[in-house]
TORKOL-4160 file (C-alpha; in steps of 0.2 Angstrom, whole numbers, padded with zeros to 4 digits, m for minus):
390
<pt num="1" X="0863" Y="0006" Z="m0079"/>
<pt num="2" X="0878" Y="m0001" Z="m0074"/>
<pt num="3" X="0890" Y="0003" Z="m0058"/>
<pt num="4" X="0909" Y="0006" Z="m0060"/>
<pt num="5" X="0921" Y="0000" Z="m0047"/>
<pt num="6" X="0938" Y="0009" Z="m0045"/>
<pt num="7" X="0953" Y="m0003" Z="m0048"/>
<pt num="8" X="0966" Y="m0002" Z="m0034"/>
<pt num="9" X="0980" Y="m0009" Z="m0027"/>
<pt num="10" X="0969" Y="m0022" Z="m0017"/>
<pt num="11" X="0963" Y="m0032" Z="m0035"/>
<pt num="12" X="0982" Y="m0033" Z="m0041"/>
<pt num="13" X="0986" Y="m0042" Z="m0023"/>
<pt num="14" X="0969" Y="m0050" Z="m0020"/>
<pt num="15" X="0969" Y="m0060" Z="m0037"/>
<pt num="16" X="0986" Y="m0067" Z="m0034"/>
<pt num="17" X="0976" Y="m0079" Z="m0023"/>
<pt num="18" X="0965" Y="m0086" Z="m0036"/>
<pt num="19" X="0977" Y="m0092" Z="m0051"/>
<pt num="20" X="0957" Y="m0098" Z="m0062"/>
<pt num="21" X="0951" Y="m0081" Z="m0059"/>
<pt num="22" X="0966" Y="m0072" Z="m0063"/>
<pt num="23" X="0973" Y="m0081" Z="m0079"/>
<pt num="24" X="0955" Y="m0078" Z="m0086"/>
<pt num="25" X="0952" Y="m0061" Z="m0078"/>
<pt num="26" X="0962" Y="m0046" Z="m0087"/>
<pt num="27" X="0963" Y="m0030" Z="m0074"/>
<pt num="28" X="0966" Y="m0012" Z="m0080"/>
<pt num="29" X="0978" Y="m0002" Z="m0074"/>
<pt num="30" X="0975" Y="0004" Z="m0055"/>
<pt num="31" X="0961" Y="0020" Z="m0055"/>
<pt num="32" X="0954" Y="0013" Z="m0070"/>
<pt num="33" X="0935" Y="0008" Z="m0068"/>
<pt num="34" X="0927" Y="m0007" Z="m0073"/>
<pt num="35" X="0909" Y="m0014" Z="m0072"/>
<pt num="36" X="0912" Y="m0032" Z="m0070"/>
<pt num="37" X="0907" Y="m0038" Z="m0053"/>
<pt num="38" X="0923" Y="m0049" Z="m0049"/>
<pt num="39" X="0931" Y="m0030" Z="m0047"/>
<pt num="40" X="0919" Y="m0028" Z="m0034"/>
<pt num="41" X="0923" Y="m0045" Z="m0024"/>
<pt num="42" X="0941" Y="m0043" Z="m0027"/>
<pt num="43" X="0940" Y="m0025" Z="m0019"/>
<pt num="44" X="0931" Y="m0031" Z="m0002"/>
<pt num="45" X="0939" Y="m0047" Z="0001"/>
<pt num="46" X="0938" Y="m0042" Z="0020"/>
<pt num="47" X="0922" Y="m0047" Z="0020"/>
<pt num="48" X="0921" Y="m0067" Z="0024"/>
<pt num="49" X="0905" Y="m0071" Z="0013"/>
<pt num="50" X="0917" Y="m0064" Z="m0001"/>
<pt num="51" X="0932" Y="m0071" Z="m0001"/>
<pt num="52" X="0922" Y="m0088" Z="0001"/>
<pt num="53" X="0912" Y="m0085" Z="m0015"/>
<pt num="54" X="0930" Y="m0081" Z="m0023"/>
<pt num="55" X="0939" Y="m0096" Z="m0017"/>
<pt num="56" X="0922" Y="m0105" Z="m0024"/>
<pt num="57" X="0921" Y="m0097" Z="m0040"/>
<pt num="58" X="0942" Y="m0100" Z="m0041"/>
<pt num="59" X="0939" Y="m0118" Z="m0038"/>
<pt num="60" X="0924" Y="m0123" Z="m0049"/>
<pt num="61" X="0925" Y="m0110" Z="m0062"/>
<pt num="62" X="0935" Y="m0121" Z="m0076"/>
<pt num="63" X="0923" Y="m0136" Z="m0071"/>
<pt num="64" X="0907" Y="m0125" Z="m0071"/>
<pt num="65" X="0909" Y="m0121" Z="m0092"/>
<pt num="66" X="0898" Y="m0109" Z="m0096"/>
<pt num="67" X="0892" Y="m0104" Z="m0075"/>
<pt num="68" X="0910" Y="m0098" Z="m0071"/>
<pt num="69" X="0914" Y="m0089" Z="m0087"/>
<pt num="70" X="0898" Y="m0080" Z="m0088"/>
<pt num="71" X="0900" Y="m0075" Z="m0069"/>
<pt num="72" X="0918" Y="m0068" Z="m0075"/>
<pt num="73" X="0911" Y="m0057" Z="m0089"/>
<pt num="74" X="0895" Y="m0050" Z="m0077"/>
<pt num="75" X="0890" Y="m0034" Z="m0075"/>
<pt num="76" X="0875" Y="m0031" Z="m0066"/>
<pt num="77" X="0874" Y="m0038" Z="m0046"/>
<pt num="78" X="0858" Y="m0048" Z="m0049"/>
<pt num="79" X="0863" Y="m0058" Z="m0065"/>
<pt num="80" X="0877" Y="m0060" Z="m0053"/>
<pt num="81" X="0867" Y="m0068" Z="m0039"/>
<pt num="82" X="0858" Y="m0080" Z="m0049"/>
<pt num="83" X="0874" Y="m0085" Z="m0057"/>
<pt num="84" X="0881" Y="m0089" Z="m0041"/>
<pt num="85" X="0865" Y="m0098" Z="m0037"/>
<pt num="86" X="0869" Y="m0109" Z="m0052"/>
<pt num="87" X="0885" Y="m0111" Z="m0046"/>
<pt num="88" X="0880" Y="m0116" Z="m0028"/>
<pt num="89" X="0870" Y="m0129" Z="m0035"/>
<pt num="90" X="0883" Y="m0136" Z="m0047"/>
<pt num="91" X="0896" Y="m0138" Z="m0033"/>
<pt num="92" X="0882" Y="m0146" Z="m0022"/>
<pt num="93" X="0881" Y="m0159" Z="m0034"/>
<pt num="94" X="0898" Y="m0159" Z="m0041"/>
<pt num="95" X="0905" Y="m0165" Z="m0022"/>
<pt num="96" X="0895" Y="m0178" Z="m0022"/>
<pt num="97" X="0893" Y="m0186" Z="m0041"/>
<pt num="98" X="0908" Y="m0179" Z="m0050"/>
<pt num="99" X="0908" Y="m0179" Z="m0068"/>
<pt num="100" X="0891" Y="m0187" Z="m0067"/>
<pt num="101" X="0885" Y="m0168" Z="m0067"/>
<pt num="102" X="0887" Y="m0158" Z="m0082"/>
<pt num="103" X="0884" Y="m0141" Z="m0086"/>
<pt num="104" X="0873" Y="m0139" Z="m0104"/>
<pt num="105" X="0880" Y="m0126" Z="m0115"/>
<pt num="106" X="0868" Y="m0113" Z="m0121"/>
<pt num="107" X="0864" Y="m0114" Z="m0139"/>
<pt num="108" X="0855" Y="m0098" Z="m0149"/>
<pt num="109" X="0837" Y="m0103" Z="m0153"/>
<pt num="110" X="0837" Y="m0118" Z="m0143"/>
<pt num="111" X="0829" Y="m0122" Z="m0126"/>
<pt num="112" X="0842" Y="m0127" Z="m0114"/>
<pt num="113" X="0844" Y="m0131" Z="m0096"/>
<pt num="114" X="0857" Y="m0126" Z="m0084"/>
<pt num="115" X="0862" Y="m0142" Z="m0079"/>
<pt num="116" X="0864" Y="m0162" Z="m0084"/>
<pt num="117" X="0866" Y="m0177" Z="m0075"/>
<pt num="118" X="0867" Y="m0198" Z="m0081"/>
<pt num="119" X="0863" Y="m0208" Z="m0069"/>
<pt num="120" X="0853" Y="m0226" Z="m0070"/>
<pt num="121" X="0850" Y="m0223" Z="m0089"/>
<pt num="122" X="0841" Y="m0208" Z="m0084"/>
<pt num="123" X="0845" Y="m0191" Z="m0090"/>
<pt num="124" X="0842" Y="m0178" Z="m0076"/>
<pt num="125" X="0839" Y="m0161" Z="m0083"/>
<pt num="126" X="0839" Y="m0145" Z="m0070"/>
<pt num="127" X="0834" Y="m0128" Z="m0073"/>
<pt num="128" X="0836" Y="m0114" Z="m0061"/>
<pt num="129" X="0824" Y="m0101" Z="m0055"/>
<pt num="130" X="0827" Y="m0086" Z="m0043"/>
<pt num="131" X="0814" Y="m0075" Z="m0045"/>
<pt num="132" X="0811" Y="m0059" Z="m0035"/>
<pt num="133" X="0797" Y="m0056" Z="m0026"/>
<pt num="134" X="0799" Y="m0038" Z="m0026"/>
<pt num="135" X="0810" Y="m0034" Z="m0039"/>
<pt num="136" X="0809" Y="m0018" Z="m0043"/>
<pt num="137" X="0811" Y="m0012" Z="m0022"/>
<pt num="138" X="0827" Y="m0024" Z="m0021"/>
<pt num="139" X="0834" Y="m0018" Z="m0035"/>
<pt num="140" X="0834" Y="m0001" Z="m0028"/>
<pt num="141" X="0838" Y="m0001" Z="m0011"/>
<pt num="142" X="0852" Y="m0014" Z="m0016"/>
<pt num="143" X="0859" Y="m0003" Z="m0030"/>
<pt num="144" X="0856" Y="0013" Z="m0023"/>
<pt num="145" X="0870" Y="0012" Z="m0010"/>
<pt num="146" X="0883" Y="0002" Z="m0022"/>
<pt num="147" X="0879" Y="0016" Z="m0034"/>
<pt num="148" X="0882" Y="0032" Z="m0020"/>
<pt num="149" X="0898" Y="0022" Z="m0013"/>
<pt num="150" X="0905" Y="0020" Z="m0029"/>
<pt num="151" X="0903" Y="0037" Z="m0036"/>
<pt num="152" X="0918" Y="0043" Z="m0046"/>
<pt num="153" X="0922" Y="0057" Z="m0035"/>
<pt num="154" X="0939" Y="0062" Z="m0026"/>
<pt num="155" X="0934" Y="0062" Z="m0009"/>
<pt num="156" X="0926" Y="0048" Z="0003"/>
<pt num="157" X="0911" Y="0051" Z="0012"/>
<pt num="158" X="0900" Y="0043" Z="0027"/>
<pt num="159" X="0883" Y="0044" Z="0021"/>
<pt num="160" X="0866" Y="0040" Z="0026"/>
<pt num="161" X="0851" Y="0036" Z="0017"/>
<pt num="162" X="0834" Y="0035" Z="0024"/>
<pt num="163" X="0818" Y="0029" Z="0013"/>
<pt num="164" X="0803" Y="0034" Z="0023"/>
<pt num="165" X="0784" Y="0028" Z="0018"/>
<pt num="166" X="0767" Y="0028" Z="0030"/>
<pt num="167" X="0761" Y="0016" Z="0015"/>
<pt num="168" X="0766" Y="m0001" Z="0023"/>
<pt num="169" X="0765" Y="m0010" Z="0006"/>
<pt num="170" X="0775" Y="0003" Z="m0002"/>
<pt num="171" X="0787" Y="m0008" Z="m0011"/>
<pt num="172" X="0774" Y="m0014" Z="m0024"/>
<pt num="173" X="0773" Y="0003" Z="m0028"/>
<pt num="174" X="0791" Y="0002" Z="m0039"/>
<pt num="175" X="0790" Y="0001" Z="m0055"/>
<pt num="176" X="0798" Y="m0011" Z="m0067"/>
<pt num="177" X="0820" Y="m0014" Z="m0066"/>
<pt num="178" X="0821" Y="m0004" Z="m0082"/>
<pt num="179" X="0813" Y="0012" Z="m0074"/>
<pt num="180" X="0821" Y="0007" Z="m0058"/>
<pt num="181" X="0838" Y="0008" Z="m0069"/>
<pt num="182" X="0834" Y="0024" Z="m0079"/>
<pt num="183" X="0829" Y="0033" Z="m0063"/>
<pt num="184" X="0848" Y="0027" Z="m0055"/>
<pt num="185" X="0856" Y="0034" Z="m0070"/>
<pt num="186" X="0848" Y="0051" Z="m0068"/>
<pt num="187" X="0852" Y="0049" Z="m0049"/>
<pt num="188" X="0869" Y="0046" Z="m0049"/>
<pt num="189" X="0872" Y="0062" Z="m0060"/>
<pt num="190" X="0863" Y="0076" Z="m0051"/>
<pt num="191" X="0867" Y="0069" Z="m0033"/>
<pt num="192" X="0885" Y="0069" Z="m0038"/>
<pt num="193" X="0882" Y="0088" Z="m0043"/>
<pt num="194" X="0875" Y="0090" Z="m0026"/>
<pt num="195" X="0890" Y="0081" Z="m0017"/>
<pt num="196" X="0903" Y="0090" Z="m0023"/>
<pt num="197" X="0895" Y="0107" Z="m0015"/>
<pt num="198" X="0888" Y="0099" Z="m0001"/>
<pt num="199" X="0895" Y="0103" Z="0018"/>
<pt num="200" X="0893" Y="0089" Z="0032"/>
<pt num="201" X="0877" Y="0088" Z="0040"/>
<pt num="202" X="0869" Y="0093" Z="0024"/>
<pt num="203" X="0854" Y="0084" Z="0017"/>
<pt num="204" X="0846" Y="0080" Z="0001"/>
<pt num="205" X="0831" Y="0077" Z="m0002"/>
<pt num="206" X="0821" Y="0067" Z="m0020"/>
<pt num="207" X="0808" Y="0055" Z="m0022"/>
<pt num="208" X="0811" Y="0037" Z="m0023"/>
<pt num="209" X="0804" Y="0028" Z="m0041"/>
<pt num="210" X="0790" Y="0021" Z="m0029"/>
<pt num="211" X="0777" Y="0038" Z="m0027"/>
<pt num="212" X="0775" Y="0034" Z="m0009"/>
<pt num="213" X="0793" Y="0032" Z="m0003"/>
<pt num="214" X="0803" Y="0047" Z="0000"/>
<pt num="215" X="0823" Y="0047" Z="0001"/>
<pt num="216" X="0831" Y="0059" Z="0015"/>
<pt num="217" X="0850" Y="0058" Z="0011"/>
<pt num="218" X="0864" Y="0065" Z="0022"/>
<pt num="219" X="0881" Y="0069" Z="0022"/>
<pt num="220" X="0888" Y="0063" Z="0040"/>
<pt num="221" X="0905" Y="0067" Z="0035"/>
<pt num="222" X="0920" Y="0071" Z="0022"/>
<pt num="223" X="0938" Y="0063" Z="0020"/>
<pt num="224" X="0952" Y="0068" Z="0010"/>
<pt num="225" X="0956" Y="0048" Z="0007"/>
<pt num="226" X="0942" Y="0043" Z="m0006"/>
<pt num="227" X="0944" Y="0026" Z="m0001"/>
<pt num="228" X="0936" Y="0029" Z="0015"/>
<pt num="229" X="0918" Y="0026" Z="0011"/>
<pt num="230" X="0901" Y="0021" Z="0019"/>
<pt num="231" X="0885" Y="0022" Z="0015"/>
<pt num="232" X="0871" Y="0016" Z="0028"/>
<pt num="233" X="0854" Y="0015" Z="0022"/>
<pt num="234" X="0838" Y="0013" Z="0034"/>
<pt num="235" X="0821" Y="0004" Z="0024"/>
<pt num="236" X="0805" Y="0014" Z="0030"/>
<pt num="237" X="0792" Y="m0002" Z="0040"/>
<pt num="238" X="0783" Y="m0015" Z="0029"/>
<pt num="239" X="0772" Y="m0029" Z="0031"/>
<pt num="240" X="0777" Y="m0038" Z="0016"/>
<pt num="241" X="0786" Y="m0054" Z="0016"/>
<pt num="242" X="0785" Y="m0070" Z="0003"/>
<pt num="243" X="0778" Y="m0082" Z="0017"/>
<pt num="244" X="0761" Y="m0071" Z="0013"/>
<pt num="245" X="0761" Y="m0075" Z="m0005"/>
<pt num="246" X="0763" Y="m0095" Z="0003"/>
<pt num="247" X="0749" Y="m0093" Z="0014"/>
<pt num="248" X="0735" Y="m0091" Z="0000"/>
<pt num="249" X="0725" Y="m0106" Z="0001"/>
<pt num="250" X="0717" Y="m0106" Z="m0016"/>
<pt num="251" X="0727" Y="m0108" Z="m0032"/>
<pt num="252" X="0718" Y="m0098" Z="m0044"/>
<pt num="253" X="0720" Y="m0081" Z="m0031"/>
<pt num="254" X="0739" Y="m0086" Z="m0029"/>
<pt num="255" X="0739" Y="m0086" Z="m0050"/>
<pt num="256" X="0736" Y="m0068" Z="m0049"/>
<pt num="257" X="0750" Y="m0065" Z="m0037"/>
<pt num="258" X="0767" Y="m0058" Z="m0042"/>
<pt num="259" X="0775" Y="m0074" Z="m0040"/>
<pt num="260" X="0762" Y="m0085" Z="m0045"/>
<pt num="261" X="0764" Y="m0074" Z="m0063"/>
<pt num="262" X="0784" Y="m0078" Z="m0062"/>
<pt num="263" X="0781" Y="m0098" Z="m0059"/>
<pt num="264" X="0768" Y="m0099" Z="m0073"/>
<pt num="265" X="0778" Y="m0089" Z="m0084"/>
<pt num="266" X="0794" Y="m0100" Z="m0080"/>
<pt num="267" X="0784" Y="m0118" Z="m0081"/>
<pt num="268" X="0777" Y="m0111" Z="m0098"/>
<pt num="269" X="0797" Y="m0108" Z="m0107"/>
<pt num="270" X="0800" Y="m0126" Z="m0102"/>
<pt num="271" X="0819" Y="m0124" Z="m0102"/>
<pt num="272" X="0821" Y="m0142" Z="m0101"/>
<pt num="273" X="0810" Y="m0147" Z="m0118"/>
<pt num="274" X="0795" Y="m0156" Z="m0118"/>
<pt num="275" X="0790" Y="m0172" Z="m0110"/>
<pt num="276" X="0802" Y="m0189" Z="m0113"/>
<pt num="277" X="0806" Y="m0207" Z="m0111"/>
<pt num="278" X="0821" Y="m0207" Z="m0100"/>
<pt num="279" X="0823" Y="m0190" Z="m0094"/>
<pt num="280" X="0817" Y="m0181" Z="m0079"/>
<pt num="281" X="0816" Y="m0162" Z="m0079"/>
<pt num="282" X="0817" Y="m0152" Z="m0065"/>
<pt num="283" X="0813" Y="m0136" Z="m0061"/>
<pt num="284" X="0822" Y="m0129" Z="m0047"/>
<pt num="285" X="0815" Y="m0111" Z="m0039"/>
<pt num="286" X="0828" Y="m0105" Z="m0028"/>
<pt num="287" X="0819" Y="m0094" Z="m0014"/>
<pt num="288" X="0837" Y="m0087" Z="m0009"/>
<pt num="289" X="0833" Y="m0068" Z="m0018"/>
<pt num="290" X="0816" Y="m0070" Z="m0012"/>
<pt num="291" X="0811" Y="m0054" Z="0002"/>
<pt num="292" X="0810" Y="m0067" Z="0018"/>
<pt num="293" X="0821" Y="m0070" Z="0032"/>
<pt num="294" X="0819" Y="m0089" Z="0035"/>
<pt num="295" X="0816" Y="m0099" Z="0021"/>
<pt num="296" X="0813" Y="m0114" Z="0034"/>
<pt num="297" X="0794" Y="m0110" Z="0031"/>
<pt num="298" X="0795" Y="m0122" Z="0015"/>
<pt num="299" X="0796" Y="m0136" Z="0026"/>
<pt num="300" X="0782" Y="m0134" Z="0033"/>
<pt num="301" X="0767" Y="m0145" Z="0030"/>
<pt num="302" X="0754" Y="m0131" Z="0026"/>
<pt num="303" X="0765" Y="m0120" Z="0017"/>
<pt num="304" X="0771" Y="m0135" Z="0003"/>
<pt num="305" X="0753" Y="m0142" Z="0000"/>
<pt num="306" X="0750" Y="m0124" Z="m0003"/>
<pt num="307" X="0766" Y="m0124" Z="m0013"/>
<pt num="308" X="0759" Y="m0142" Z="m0023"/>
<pt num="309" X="0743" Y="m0135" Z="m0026"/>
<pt num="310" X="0751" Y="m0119" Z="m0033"/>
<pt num="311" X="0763" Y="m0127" Z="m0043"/>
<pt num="312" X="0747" Y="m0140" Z="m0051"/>
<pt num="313" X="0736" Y="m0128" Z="m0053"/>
<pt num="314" X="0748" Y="m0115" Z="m0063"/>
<pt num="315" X="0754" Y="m0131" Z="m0072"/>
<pt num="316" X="0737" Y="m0139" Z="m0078"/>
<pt num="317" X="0734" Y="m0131" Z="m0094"/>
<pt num="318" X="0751" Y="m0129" Z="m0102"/>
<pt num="319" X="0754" Y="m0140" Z="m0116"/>
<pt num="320" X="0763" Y="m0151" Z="m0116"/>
<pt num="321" X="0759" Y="m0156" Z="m0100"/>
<pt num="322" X="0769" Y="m0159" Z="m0091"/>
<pt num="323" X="0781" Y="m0145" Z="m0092"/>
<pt num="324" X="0791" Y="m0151" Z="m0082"/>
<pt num="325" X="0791" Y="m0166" Z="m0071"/>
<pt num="326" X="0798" Y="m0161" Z="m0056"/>
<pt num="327" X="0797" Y="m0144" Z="m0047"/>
<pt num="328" X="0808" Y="m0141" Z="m0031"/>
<pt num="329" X="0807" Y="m0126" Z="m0020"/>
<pt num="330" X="0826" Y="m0124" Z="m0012"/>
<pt num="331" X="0839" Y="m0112" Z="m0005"/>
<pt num="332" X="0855" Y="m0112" Z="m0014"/>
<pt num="333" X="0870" Y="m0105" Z="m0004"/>
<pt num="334" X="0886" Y="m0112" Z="0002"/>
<pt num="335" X="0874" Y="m0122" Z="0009"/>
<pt num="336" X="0858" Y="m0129" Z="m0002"/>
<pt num="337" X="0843" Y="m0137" Z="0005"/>
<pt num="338" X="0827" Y="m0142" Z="m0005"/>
<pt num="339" X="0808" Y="m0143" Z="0000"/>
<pt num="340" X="0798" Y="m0159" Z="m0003"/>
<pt num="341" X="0796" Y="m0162" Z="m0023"/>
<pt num="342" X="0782" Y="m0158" Z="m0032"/>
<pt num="343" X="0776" Y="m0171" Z="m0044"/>
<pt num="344" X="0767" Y="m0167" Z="m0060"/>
<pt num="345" X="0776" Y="m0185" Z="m0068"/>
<pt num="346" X="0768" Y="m0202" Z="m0071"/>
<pt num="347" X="0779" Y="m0209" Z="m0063"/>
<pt num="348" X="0776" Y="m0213" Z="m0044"/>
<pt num="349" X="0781" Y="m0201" Z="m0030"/>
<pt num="350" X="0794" Y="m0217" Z="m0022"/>
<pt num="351" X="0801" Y="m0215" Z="m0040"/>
<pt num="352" X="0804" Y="m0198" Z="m0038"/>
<pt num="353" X="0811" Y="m0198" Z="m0023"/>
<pt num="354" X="0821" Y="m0210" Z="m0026"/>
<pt num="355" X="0830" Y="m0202" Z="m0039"/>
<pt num="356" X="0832" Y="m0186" Z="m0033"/>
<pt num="357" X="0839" Y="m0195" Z="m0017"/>
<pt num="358" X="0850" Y="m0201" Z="m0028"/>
<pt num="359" X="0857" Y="m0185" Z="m0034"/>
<pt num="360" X="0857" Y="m0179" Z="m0016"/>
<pt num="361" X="0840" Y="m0165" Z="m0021"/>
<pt num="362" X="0832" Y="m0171" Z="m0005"/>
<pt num="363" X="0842" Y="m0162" Z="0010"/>
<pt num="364" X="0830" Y="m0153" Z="0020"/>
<pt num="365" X="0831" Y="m0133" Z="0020"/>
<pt num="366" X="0841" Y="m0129" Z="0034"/>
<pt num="367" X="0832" Y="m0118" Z="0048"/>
<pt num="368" X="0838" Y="m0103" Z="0056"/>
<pt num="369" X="0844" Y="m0109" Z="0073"/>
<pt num="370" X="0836" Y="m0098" Z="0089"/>
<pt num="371" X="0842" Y="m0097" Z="0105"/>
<pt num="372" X="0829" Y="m0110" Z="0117"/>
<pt num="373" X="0822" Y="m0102" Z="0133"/>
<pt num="374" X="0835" Y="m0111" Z="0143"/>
<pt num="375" X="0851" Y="m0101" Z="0134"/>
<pt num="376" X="0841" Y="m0084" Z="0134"/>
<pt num="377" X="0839" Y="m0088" Z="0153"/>
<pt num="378" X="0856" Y="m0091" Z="0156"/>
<pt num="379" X="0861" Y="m0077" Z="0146"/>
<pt num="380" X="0852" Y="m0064" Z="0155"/>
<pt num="381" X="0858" Y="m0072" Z="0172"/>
<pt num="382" X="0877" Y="m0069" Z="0166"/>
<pt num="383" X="0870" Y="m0052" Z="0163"/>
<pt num="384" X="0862" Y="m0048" Z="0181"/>
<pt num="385" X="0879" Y="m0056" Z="0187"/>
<pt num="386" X="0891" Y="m0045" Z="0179"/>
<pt num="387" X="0880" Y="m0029" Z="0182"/>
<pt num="388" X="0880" Y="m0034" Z="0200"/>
<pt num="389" X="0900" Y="m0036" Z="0202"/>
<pt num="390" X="0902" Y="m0021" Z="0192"/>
């Protein structure tokens, strides 16, 4: 399943701006489609968070290698997003080491890393994990609106979608991203059908992929301009979060969880090859796709000797041990912060830290700031004063 984005006037200006991305981005004539999700960012630059991740991509995508060019030629937004995660991290350390960070090249048949960096006679070798929590449910709730607002019809539309569910763990119900992508493919056909008959206020109604989620769409209105679009989607309740997979105190229950199957499965690839004299291999699992509003709750003491234990306990019988020698729970953004490291070395923890303070893996994960009783109070004390002049 794969979207198509309408090319317009808007890529042929936008890409002016961005001289890397635009002598190795070729852009078809205007109302041609393409796939590659760089037609999507050029097309909605008027969104801050975009342009930013242009201008980033622009600036570091020769130095990247293979990140940047790979994010040129991608066509599927979650491959996209843990592209940019790749990329978030390689400028986090390129500011501050410079050519001491390299990208490694992937080679065919060969386990390779994402990253490389020399420093003290030491090679540094970092892969890069950003696993889904509920992969199948983010998939579609995040595709299923691209995929309506980008339908290849001659209208535009405001739309609304609503996913209803009295099952409050209803997004482990979704099935696997290949059904998740079947089932968008069939979608995108017969609601098309249904839009090009349909009259405002009209509604349609289909089961989601999840048997306990139901979809209740409705056509709000039509526009003759078909670049008017928008699509507003409302996610039934839930009570699922990744800080509950965190709070599991014993290891082996955690093993059975979906992200305890993902980190075992990832420490058991060992990307970065086996164990070494002179090189530390760090696994980096980037929480950033992960279903939770503030990933500040890695810094907490509780959570991270959970997170240890975890990490031990998964890593303990794969041979050879260990897989890799560090693992790191981070956020990569703009902005990139990094948990406590998990050890499974011989070498000492101050060793460890050392190094990865070196190489500037030790800025905390930033927490979400929250107003203190003091502003809130004088907030609604502005309010009482303006209702009372009023």
């Amino acid at each position: 399943m794969q979207i198509n984005y309408k090319i317009t006037e808007i890529s042929k200006t936008v890409i002016e701006q961005f001289p890397w991305i635009k002598s190795r981005l070729s852009l078809g004539e205007i109302g041609t489609r393409d796939s590659r999700e760089l037609i999507r960012l050029l097309e909605n630059i008027h969104y801050p968070h975009i342009k930013k991740t242009l201008k980033q991509i622009d600036k570091y995508g020769k130095d990247s290698g293979e990140i940047g060019e790979s994010i040129l030629a991608c066509n599927d937004p979650f491959v996209l997003s843990r592209l940019l995660a790749e990329l978030n991290l390689f400028v986090h350390l390129y500011d501050n080491l410079g050519s001491k960070v390299t990208p490694v090249r992937r080679v065919p048949n060969q386990k390779t890393p994402d990253l490389s960096i020399i420093i003290d006679d030491y090679e540094i070798l970092i892969e890069i994990f950003s696993p889904m929590d509920f992969y199948g449910y983010q998939i579609f709730t995040q595709l299923l609106t691209s995929c309506i607002k980008n339908l290849d019809i001659d209208f535009g539309f405001d739309i609304s979608v609503s996913l209803k569910s009295y099952n409050f763990v209803y997004t482990c119900d979704f099935p696997q991203f290949r059904d998740i992508y079947n089932w968008l493919d069939q979608f995108k056909i017969n609601f098309r059908d249904w839009l090009e008959k349909a009259k405002p206020e009209d509604i349609y109604y289909i089961d989601s992929p999840a048997s306990s989620a139901k979809l209740k769409i409705q056509l709000k209105s039509i526009y003759e301009n078909p670049e008017i679009r928008s699509v507003y989607l409302s996610e039934a309740t839930r009570s699922t979060d990744t800080t509950l997979f965190f709070r599991i105190g014993n290891p082996g229950q955690f093993a059975m969880t979906q992200w305890g199957i993902k980190i075992k499965d990832k420490l058991q690839k060992q990307q970065a090859g086996p164990p070494r004299p002179k090189a530390i291999r760090i696994l980096s699992i980037n929480f950033s796709l992960s279903d939770t509003s503030d990933l500040s709750f890695l810094n907490n003491p509780g959570y991270f000797s959970n997170f240890e234990n975890d990490i031990k306990y998964l890593a303990e019988d794969i041979s050879p041990y260990p897989p890799y020698d560090v693992v790191i729970a981070c956020e990569l953004g703009f902005e990139c912060g990094f948990s406590k490291p998990v050890n499974l070395s011989s070498y000492n923890d101050e060793f460890i830290n050392m190094i990865l303070s070196k190489i500037y893996l030790n800025k905390p994960i930033r927490k979400i700031k929250v107003a203190t009783e003091e502003q809130v109070n004088e907030f609604l004390a502005s309010i009482k004063k303006t209702n009372g002049n009023s």
